[in-house]
Structure formats: structure tokens, C-alpha cells
C-alpha angles and dihedrals in degrees: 000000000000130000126215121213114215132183108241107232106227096031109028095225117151111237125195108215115184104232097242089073103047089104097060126075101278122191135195108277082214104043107008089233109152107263118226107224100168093105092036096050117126131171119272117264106223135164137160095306094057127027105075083058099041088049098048094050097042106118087200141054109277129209111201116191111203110200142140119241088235093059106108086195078054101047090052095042085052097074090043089056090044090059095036081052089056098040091040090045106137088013107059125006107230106216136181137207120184103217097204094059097040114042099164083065093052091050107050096048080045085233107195103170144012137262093051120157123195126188110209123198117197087341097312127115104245111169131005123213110191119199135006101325122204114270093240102048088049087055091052086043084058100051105047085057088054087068 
């Protein structure tokens, strides 16, 4: 799991928000001011410890994006999530799940390739996208899920 630290508005205190919970509304510890996260949106870090919980409690659609940081398909999809994360933010959650160092993951969504990207709804594997997808019809994809 990673953590994002964001400026409050009104009171300029740093808080550290884990980044499981970016998609929430999220408020200043300090002065309880809503606190704006759509340019500091990034995908969700999740592994084998993780994911089953994080996918049982999600209140929205998640993408999750297995991939290996010496794919060259991944390491171009990864700007292109980023920006879907931030875009998607309080519609579908953008997740990621680097399948080297979490192979249980791997294994049970029997992952044979990366990029592989898998849309869950209300903890359930829904659709499957192997390979590097167009940018459009991800987009499509996305916003079907939104709903």
C-alpha cells in the first residue's frame, strides 16, 4: 500500500491519506475541510495481502491492472491508468497488482500474461482485457463500468 500527502485548502496541513481510501471523502485531520484528491489520484497498490479484503469492502467498480515493471506493453499502459484513476475518481476505483512480487495473486486469477487487466463488480471478476488495449475502447470499457 502507498500513501499520498495533500495540502488542506483552508488550513494548509499535510495529510497523509493511504491510498486505499483516496476514493472516499476524505476531510483535513486539522480542520475537517473537504479535501479535493482529483489531481492527486493514483492507482491503488495492491498484492496478496490485500487484494481479497480490499475487494470485498469497495463500494465501486475496480479495475485492477496486473503487470510486471519490466513489461515494456505495461509500462506504456501505466500513464494511460494514471490518468483513467484520476478521470474515474468517485466512479471506478484504478488498481494495480504487480504480479513478480505477488504470485498468489497471480495464481488465483490464473494471470498468464501482462498486461492483464480485470474489472471487478461488488468483489466479483466481471470482464478480463489481455494485452495492451486501445486507449478508446478502455475508455468505453470504463465507462460502461461507471455506470
Amino acid at each position: 500500500m502507498g500513501s499520498i500527502t495533500i495540502k488542506c485548502p483552508a488550513c494548509e496541513t499535510k495529510n497523509k491519506i493511504s491510498d486505499i481510501k483516496q476514493h472516499l471523502h476524505l476531510r483535513c485531520g486539522k480542520c475537517r475541510q473537504s479535501l479535493d484528491m482529483r489531481s492527486h489520484v493514483v492507482p491503488v497498490d495492491l498484492g496478496d495481502a490485500s487484494m481479497d479484503a480490499f475487494l470485498q469492502v469497495a463500494n465501486l467498480p475496480v479495475l485492477v491492472d496486473f503487470y510486471s515493471p519490466t513489461c515494456g506493453p505495461c509500462a506504456r499502459l501505466s500513464p494511460l491508468l494514471d490518468s483513467f484513476a484520476r478521470q474515474f475518481l468517485g466512479r471506478i476505483i484504478v488498481a494495480k497488482v504487480d504480479t513478480s512480487k505477488n504470485p498468489g495473486c497471480s495464481a488465483h486469477f490464473q494471470i498468464r500474461g501482462v498486461p492483464t487487466l480485470i474489472f471487478f463488480k461488488n468483489g466479483r471478476a466481471v470482464e478480463q482485457i489481455l494485452g495492451l488495449p486501445d486507449a478508446n475502447q478502455l475508455k468505453v470499457k470504463m465507462e460502461y463500468f461507471a455506470g
